[in-house]
KOLFI-133378 format. One line per field, with one value per residue: x, y, z of N, C-alpha, C in turn; residue in three letters. Coordinates in nm, 2 decimals, decimal comma, always signed. Last residue first. Layout:
residues N
n.east	X_...
n.north	Y_...
n.up	Z_...
ca.east	X_...
ca.north	Y_...
ca.up	Z_...
c.east	X_...
c.north	Y_...
c.up	Z_...
residuo	ala_...
END
This chain:
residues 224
n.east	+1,87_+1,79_+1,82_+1,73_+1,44_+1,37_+1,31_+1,21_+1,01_+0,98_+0,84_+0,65_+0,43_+0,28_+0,25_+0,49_+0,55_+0,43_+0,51_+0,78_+0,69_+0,64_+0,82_+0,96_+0,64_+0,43_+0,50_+0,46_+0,45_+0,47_+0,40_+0,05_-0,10_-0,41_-0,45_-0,56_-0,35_-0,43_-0,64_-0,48_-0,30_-0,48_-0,62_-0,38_-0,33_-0,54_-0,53_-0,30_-0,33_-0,56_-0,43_-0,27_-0,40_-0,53_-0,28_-0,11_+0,15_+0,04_-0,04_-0,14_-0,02_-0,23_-0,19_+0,04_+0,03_+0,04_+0,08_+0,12_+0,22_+0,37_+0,23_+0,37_+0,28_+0,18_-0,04_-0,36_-0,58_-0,54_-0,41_-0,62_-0,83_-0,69_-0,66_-0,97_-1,10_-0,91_-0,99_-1,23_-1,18_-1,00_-0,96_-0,65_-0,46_-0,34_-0,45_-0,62_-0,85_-0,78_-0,90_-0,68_-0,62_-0,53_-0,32_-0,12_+0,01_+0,38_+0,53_+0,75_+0,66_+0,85_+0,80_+0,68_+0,43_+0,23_-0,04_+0,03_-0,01_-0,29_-0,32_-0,26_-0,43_-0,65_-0,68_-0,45_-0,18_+0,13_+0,36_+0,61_+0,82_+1,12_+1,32_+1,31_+1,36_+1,37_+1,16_+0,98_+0,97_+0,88_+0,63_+0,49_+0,50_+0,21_+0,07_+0,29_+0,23_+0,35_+0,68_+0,91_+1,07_+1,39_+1,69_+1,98_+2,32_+2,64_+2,74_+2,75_+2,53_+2,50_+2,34_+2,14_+1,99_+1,95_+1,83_+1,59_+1,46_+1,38_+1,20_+1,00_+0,96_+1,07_+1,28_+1,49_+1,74_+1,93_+2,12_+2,41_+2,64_+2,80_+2,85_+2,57_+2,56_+2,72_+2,59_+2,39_+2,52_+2,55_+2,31_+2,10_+1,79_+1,49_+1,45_+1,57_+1,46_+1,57_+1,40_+1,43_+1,23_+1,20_+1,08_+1,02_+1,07_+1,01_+0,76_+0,73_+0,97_+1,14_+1,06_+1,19_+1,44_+1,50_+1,46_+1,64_+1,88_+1,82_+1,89_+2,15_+2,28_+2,25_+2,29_+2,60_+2,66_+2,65_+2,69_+2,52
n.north	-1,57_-1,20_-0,98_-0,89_-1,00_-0,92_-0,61_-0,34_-0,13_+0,24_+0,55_+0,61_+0,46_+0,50_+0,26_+0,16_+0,09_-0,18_-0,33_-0,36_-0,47_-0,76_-0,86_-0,67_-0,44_-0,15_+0,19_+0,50_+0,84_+1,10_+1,38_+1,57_+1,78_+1,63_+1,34_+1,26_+1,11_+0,87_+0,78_+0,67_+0,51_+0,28_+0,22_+0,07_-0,09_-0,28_-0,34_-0,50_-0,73_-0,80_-0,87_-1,06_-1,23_-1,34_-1,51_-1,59_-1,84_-2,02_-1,88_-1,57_-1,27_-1,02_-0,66_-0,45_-0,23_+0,15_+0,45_+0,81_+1,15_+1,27_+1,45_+1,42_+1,50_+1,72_+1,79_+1,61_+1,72_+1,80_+1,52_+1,36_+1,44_+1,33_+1,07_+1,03_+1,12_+0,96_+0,68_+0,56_+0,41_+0,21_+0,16_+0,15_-0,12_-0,44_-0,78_-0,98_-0,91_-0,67_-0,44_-0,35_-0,18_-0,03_+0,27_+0,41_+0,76_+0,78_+1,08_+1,22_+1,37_+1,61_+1,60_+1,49_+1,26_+1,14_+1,26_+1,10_+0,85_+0,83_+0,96_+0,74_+0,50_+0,61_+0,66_+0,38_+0,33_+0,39_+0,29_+0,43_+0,67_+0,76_+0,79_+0,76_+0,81_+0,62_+0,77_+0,64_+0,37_+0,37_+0,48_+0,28_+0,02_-0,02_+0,01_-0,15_-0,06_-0,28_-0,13_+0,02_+0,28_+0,39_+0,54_+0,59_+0,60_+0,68_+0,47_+0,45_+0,25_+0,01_-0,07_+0,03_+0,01_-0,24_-0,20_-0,08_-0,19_-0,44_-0,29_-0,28_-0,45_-0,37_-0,14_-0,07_+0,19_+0,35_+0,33_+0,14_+0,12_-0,13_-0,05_-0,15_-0,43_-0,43_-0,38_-0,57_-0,78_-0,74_-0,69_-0,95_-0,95_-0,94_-0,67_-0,46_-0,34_-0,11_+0,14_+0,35_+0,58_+0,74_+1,03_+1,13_+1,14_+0,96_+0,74_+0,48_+0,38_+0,47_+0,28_+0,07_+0,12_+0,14_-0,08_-0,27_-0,16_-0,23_-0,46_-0,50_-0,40_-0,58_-0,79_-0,73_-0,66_-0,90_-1,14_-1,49
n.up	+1,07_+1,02_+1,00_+0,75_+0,71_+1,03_+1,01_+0,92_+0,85_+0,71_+0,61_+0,40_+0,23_-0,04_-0,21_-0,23_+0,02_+0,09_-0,09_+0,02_+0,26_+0,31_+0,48_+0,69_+0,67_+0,68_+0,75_+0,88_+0,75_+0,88_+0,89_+0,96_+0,98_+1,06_+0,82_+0,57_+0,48_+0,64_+0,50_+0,24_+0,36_+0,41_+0,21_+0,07_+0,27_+0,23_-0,06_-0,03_+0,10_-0,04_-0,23_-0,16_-0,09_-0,34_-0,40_-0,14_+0,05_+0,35_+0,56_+0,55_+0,70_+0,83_+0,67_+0,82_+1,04_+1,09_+1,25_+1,16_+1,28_+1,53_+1,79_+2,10_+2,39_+2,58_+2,55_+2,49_+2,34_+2,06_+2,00_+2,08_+1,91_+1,65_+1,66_+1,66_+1,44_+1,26_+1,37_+1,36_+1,12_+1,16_+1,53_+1,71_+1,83_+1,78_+1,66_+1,68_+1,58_+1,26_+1,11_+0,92_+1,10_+1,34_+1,38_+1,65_+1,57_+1,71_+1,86_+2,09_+2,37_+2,59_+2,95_+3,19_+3,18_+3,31_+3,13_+2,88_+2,94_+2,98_+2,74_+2,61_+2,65_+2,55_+2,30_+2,20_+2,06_+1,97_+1,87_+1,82_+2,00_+1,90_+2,06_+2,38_+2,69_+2,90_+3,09_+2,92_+3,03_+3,23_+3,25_+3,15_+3,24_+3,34_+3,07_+2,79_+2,43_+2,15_+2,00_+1,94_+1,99_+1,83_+1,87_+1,69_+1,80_+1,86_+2,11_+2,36_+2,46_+2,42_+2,64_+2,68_+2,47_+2,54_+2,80_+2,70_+2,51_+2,69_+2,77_+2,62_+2,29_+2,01_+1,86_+1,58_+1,48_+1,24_+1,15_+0,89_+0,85_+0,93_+1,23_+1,30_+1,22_+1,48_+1,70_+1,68_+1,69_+2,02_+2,08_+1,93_+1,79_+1,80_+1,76_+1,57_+1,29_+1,17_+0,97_+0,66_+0,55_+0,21_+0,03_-0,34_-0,57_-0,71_-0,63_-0,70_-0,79_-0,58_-0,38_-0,53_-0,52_-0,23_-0,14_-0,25_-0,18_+0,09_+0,13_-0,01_+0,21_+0,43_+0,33_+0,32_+0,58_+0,70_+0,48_+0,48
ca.east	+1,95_+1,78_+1,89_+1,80_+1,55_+1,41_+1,38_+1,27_+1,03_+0,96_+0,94_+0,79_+0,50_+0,33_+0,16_+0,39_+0,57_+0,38_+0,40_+0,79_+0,73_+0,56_+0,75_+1,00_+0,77_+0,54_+0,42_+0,49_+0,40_+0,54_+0,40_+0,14_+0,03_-0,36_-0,45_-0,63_-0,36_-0,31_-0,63_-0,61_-0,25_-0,40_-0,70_-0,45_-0,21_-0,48_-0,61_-0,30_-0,23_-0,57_-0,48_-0,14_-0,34_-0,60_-0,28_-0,20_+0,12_+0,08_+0,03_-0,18_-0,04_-0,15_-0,33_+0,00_+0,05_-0,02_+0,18_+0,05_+0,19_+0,39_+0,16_+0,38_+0,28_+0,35_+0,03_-0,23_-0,60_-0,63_-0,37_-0,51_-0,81_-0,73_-0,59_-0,87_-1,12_-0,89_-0,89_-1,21_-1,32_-0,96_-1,00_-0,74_-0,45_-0,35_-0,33_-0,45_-0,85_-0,77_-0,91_-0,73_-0,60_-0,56_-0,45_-0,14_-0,14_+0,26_+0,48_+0,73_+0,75_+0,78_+0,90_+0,72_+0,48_+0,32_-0,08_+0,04_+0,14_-0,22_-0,37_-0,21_-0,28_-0,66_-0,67_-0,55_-0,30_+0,03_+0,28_+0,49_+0,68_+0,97_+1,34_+1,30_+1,33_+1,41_+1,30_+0,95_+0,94_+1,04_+0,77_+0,52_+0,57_+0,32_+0,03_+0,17_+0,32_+0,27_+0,58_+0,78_+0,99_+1,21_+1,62_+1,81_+2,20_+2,51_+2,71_+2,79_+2,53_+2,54_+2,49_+2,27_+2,04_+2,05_+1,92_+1,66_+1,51_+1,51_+1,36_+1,06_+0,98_+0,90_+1,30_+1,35_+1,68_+1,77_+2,15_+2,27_+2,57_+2,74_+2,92_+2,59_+2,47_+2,78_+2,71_+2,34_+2,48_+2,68_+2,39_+2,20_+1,93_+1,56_+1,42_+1,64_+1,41_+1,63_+1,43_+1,45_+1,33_+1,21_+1,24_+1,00_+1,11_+1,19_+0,78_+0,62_+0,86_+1,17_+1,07_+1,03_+1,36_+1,56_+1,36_+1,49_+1,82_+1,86_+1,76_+2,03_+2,31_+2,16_+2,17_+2,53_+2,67_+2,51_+2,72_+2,53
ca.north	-1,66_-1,41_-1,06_-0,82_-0,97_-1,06_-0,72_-0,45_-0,14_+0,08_+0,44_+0,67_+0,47_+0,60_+0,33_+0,17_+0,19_-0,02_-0,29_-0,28_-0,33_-0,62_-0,94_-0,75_-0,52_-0,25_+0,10_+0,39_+0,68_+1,01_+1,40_+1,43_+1,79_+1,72_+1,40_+1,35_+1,23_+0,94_+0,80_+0,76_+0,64_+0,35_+0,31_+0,23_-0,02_-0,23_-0,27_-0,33_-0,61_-0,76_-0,81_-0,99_-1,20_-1,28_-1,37_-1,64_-1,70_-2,03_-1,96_-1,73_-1,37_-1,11_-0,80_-0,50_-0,31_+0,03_+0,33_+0,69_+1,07_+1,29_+1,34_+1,58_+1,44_+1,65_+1,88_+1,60_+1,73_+1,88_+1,67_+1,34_+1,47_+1,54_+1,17_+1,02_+1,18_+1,09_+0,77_+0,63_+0,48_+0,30_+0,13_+0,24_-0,01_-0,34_-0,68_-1,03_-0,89_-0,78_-0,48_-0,48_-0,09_-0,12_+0,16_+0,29_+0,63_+0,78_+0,94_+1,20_+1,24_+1,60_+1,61_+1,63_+1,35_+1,11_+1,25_+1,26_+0,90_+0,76_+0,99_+0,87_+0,52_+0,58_+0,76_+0,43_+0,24_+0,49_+0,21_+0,40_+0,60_+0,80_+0,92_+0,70_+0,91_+0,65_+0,81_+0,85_+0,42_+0,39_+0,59_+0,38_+0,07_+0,02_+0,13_-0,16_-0,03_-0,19_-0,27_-0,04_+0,16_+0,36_+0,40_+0,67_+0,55_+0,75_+0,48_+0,52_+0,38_+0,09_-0,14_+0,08_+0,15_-0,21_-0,31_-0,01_-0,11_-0,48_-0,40_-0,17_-0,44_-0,44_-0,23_-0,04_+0,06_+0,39_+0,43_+0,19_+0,22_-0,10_-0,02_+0,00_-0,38_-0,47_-0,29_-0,42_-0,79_-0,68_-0,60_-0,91_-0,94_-1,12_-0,77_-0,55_-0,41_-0,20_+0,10_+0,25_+0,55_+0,60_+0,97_+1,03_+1,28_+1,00_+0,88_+0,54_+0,38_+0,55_+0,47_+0,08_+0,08_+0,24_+0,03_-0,25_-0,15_-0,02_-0,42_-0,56_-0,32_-0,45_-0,82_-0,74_-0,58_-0,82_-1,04_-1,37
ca.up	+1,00_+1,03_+1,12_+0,81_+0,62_+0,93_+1,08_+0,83_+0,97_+0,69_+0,76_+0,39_+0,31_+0,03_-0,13_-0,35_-0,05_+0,12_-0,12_-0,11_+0,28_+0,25_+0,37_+0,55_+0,73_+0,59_+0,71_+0,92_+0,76_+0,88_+0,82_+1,00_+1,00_+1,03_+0,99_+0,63_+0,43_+0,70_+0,63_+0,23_+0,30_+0,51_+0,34_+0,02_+0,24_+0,33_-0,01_-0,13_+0,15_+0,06_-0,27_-0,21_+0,04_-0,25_-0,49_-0,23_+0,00_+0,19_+0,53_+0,52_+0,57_+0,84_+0,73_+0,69_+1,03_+1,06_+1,21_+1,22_+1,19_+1,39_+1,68_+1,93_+2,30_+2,60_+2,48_+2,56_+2,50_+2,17_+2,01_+2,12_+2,05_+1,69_+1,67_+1,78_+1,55_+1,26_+1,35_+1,47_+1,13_+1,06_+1,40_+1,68_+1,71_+1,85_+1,65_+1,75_+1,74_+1,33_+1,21_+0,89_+0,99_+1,35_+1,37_+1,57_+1,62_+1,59_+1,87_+1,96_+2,34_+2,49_+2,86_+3,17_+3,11_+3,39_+3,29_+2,92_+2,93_+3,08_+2,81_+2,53_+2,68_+2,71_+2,36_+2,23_+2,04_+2,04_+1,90_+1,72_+1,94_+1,81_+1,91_+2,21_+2,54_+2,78_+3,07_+2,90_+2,86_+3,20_+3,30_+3,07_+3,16_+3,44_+3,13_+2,91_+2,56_+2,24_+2,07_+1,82_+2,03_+1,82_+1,88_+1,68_+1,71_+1,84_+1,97_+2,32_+2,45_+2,32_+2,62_+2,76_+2,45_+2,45_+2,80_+2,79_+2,47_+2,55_+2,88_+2,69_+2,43_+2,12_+1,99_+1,69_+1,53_+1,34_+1,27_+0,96_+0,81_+0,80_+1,11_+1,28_+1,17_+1,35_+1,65_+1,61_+1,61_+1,91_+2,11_+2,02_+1,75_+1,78_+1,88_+1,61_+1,37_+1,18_+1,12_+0,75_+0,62_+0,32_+0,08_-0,20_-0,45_-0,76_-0,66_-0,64_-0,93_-0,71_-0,37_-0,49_-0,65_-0,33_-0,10_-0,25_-0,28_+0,05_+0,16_-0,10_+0,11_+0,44_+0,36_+0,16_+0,49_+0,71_+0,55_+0,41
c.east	+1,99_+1,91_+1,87_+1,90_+1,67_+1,47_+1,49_+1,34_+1,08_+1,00_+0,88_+0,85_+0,62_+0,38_+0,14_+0,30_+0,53_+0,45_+0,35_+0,67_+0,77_+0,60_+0,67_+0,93_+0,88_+0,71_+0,51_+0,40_+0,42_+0,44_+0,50_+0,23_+0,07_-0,19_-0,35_-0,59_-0,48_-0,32_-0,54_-0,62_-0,36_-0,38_-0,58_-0,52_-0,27_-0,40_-0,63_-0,41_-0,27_-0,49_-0,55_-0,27_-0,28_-0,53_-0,41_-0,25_-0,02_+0,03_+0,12_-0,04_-0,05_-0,14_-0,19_-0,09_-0,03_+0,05_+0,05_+0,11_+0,14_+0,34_+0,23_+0,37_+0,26_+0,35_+0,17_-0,12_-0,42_-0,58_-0,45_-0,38_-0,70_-0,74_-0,56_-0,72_-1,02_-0,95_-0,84_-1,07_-1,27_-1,09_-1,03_-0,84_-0,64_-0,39_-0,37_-0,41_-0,68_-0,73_-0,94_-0,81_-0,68_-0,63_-0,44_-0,29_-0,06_+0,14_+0,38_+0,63_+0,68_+0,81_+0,79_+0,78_+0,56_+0,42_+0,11_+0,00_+0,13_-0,02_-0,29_-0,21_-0,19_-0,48_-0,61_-0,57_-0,44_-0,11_+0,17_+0,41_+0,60_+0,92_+1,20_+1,29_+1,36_+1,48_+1,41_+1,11_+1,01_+1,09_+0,90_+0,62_+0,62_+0,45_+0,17_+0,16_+0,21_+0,32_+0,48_+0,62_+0,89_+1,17_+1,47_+1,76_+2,05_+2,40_+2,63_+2,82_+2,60_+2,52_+2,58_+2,37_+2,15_+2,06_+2,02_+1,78_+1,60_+1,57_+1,43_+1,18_+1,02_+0,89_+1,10_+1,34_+1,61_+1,76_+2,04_+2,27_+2,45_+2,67_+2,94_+2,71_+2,54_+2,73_+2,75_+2,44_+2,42_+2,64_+2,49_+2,22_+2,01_+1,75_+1,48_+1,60_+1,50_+1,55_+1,42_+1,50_+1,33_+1,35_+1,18_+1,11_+1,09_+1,19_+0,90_+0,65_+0,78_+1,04_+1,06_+0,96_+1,22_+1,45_+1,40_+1,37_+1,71_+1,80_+1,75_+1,86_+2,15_+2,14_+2,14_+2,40_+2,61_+2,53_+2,60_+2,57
c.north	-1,74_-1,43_-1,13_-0,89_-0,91_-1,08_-0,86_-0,53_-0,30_+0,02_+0,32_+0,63_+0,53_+0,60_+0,42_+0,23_+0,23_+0,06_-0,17_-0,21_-0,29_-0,50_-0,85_-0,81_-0,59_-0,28_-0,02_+0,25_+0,57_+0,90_+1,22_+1,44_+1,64_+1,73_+1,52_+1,37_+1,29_+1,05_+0,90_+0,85_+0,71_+0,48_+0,33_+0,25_+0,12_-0,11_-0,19_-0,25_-0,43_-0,65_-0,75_-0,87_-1,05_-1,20_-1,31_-1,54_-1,70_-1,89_-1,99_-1,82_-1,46_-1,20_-0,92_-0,63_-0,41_-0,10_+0,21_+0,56_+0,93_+1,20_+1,31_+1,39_+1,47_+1,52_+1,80_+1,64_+1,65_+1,89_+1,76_+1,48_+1,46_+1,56_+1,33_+1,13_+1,14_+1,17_+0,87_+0,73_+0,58_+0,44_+0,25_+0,17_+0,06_-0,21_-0,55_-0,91_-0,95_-0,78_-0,63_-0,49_-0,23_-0,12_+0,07_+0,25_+0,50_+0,72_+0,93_+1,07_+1,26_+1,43_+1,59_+1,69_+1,46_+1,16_+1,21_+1,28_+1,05_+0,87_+0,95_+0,97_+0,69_+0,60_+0,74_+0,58_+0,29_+0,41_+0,29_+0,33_+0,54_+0,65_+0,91_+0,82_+0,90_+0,70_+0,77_+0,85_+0,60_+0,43_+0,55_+0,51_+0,21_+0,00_+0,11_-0,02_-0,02_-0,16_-0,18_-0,07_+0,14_+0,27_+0,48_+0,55_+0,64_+0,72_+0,60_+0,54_+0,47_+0,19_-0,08_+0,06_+0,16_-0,06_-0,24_-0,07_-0,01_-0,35_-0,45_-0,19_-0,32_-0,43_-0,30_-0,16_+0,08_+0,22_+0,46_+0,26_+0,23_+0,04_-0,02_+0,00_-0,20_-0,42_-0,34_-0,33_-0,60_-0,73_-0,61_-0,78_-0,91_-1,09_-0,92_-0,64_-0,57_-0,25_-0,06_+0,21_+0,41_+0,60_+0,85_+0,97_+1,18_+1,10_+0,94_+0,69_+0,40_+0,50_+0,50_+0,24_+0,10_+0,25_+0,18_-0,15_-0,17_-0,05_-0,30_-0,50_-0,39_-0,34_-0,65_-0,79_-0,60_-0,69_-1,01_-1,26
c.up	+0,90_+0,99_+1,13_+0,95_+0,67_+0,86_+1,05_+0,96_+0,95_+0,81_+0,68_+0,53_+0,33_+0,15_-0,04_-0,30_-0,14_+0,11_-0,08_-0,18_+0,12_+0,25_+0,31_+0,46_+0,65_+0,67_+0,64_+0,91_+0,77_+0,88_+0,80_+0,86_+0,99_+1,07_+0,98_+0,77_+0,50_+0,64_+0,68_+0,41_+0,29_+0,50_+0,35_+0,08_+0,18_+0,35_+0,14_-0,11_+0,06_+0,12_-0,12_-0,21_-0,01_-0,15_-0,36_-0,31_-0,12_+0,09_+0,43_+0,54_+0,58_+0,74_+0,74_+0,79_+0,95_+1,07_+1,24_+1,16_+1,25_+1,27_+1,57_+1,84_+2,21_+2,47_+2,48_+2,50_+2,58_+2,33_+2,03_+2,14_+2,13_+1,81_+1,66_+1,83_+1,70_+1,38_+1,35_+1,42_+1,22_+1,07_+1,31_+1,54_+1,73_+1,76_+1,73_+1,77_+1,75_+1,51_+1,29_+1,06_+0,91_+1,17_+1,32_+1,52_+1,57_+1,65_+1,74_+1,94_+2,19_+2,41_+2,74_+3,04_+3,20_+3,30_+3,36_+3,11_+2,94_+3,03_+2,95_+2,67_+2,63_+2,75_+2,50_+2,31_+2,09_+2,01_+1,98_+1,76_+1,89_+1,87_+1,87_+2,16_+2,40_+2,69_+2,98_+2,99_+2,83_+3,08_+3,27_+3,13_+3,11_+3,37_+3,25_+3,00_+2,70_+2,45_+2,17_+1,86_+1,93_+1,89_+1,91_+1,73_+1,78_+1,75_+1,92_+2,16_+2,38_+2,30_+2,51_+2,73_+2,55_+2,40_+2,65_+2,79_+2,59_+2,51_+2,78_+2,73_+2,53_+2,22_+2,00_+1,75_+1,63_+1,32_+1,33_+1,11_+0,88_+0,75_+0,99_+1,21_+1,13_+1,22_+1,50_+1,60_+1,55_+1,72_+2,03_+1,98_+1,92_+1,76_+1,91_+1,76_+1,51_+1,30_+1,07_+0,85_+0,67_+0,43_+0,17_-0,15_-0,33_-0,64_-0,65_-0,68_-0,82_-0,84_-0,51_-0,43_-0,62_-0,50_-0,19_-0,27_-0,32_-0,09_+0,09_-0,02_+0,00_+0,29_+0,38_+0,22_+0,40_+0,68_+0,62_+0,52
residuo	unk_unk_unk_unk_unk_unk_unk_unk_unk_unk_unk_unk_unk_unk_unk_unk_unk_unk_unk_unk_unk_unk_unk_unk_unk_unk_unk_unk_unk_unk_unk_unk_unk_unk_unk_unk_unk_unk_unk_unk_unk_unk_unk_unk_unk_unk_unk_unk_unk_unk_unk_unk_unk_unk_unk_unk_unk_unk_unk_unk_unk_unk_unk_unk_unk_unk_unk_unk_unk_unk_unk_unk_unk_unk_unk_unk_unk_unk_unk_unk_unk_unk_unk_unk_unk_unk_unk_unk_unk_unk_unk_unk_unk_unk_unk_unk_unk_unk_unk_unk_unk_unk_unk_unk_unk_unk_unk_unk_unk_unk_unk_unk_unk_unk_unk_unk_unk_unk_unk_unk_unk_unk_unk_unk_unk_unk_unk_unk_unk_unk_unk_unk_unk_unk_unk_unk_unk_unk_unk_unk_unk_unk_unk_unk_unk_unk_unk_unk_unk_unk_unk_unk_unk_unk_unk_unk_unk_unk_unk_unk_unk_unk_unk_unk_unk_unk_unk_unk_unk_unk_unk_unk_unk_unk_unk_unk_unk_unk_unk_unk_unk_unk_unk_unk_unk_unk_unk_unk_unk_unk_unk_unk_unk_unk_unk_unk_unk_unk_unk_unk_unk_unk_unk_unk_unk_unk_unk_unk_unk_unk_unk_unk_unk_unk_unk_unk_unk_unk_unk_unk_unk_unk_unk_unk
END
């Protein structure tokens, strides 16, 4: 399949699943391109798309070089090690999402000159594989966070749906929804946020049902 008609069948997804949450609600979608080459994301770009997110720091430096002169929006996704984080801030991703702890918030505002956009991550199923703030701590995190490190502008927070079984199973489906409504419950209480980053390819229709407004689509998108 193109990867015109894999991006045009994702739009419409997220187009249908926007519109029976709420006809004003806008989604964005980042093209998760860790498993894609450079000229897979040029290709990708002459379809239209123009925000792709990176895991790695050295993937996102590698292919912001090689396409630089494209004008795309690139997101780090992936958590970010502490002797990382200056190459990280020369950079200068468009957005953040993997902000996981005061400690690291902290660690980047201390080697800051510049302003970096960024979301919390919680930990939102708190599972020990995945990274992230627990749903409890949250909101006091991210108040300190903006208290005490001015070179970092909070715009909101990025979950990641419970992981799924093996074999798909109505409980998993019910999990995700439950996951998905703390999340939004959570997010409506940090002050000013105004970006939810939620839902991969295998869930991302669910968390829109649930007020995600970023999605973060890979697979569907650059498998094979």
């Amino acid at each position: 399949m193109s990867f015109a008609k894999r991006l045009d069948q994702i739009i419409k997804r997220i187009e249908k699943a926007r519109l029976s949450y709420n006809r004003h609600h806008i989604v964005q979608l980042i093209a998760v391109s860790k498993y894609a080459t450079s000229q897979q994301v040029r290709a990708l770009y002459t379809c239209g798309q123009r925000a792709f997110g990176e895991n790695k720091v050295q993937d996102l430096q590698s292919k912001s070089s090689a396409l630089e002169s494209l004008p795309l929006e690139w997101h780090m996704l992936g958590s970010l090690q502490h002797n990382k984080i200056n190459k990280l801030l020369a950079l200068k991703p468009f957005l953040f999402h993997a902000l996981d702890s005061l400690q690291l918030a902290q660690a980047i505002e201390a080697r800051s000159t510049d302003t970096l956009n960024a979301l919390l991550q919680v930990n939102i199923s708190k599972e020990h594989t995945k990274s992230g703030v627990i749903p409890e701590q949250a909101l006091e995190i991210y108040t300190r966070i903006n208290q005490t490190c001015p070179h970092i502008r909070l715009k909101g927070m990025m979950v990641i749906g419970p992981t799924p079984p093996a074999t798909p199973s109505f409980s998993h489906a019910q999990a995700l929804e439950r996951a998905f409504a703390q999340a939004k419950d959570i997010f409506d209480t940090l002050p000013n946020a105004s970006i939810l980053s939620m839902g991969m390819s295998a869930d991302f229709e669910c968390a829109i049902a649930y007020g995600a407004n970023m999605v973060r689509i890979g697979q569907a998108l650059f498998a094979n």
